[in-house]
C-alpha positions in Angstrom: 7.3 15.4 15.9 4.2 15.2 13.6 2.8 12.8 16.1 -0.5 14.4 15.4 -0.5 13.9 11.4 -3.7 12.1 10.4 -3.1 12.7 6.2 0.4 12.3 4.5 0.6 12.9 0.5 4.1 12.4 -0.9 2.4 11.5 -4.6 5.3 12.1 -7.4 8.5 12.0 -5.2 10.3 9.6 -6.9 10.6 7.1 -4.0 11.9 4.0 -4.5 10.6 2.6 -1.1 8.4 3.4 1.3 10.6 6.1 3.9 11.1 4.4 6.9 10.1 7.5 8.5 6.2 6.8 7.8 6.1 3.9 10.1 6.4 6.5 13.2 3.8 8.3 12.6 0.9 6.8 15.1 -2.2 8.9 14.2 -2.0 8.6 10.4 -5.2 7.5 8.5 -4.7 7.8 4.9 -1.9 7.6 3.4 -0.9 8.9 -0.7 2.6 7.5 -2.4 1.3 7.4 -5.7 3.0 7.8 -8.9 6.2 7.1 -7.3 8.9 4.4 -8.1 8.1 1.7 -5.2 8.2 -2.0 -5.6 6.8 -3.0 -2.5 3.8 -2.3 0.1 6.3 -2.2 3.4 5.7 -4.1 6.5 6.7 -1.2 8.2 3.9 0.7 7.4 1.8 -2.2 10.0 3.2 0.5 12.8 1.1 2.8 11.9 -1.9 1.4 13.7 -4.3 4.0 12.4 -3.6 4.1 8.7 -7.2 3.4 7.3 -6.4 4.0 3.4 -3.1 3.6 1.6 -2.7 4.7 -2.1 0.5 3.1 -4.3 -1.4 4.0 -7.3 1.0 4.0 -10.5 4.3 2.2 -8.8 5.6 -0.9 -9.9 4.2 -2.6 -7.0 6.0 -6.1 -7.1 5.4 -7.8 -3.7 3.3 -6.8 -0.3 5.2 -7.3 2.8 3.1 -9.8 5.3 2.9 -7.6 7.9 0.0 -5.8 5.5 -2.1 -8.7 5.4 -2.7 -8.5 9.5 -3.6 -4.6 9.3 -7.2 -5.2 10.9 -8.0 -1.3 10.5 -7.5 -0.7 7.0 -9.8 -0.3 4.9 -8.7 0.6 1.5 -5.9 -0.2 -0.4 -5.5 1.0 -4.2 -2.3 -0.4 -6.2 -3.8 0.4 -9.7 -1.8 1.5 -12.4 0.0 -1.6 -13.3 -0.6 -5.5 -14.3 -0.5 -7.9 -11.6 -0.4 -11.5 -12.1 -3.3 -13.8 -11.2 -1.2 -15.2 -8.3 -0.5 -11.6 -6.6 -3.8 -10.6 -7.5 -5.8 -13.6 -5.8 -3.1 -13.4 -2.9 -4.3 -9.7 -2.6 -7.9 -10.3 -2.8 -7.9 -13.4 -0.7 -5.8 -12.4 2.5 -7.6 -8.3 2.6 -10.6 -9.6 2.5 -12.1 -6.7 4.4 -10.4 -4.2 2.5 -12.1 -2.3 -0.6 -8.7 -2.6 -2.7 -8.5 -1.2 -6.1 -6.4 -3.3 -8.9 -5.9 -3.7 -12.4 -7.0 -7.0 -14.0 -4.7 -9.7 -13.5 -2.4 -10.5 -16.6 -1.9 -14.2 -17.5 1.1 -13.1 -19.6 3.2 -12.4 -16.2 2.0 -16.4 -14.7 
């Protein structure tokens, strides 16, 4: 079912994870959870071996599951919206180093 989805938009849901469901979904490209309630990028989401662009835009993005780091295909990743500390930020930066990802500026304060 919905093996042919390439976009998915579930912006303003209230989600408090990423649904498990997603990671099923072979063919999707681009990907839109924004302004939702999640804490972390899943590693689930490395099933979907098509998904080009994710967007967690305003959620209290705390942590990013390894599995994200060895998603060769993607190519954008935007977690603006909230302050990051320099340690997540440089981990970000440095291990998606082919990926046009969109952050806030660090925040020493959170160090």
């Amino acid at each position: 079912m919905f093996n042919k989805l390439e976009y998915l938009n579930l912006d303003r849901n209230d989600f408090e994870s990423v649904p498990l469901v997603i990671s099923r979904l072979e063919n999707l490209k681009k990907l839109v959870l924004s302004r939702n309630k999640i804490n972390v990028v899943s590693g689930n989401l490395f099933y979907c071996s098509k998904l080009e662009d994710m967007d967690f835009y305003d959620n209290p993005i705390g942590s990013v599951e390894p599995q994200i780091y060895e998603m060769k295909q993607l190519k954008k990743l935007d977690i603006q919206g909230l302050m990051l500390s320099t340690k997540m930020h440089s981990e970000v930066k440095t291990k998606l180093p082919w990926v046009k990802v969109s952050m806030d500026p660090p925040c020493k304060c959170l160090d």
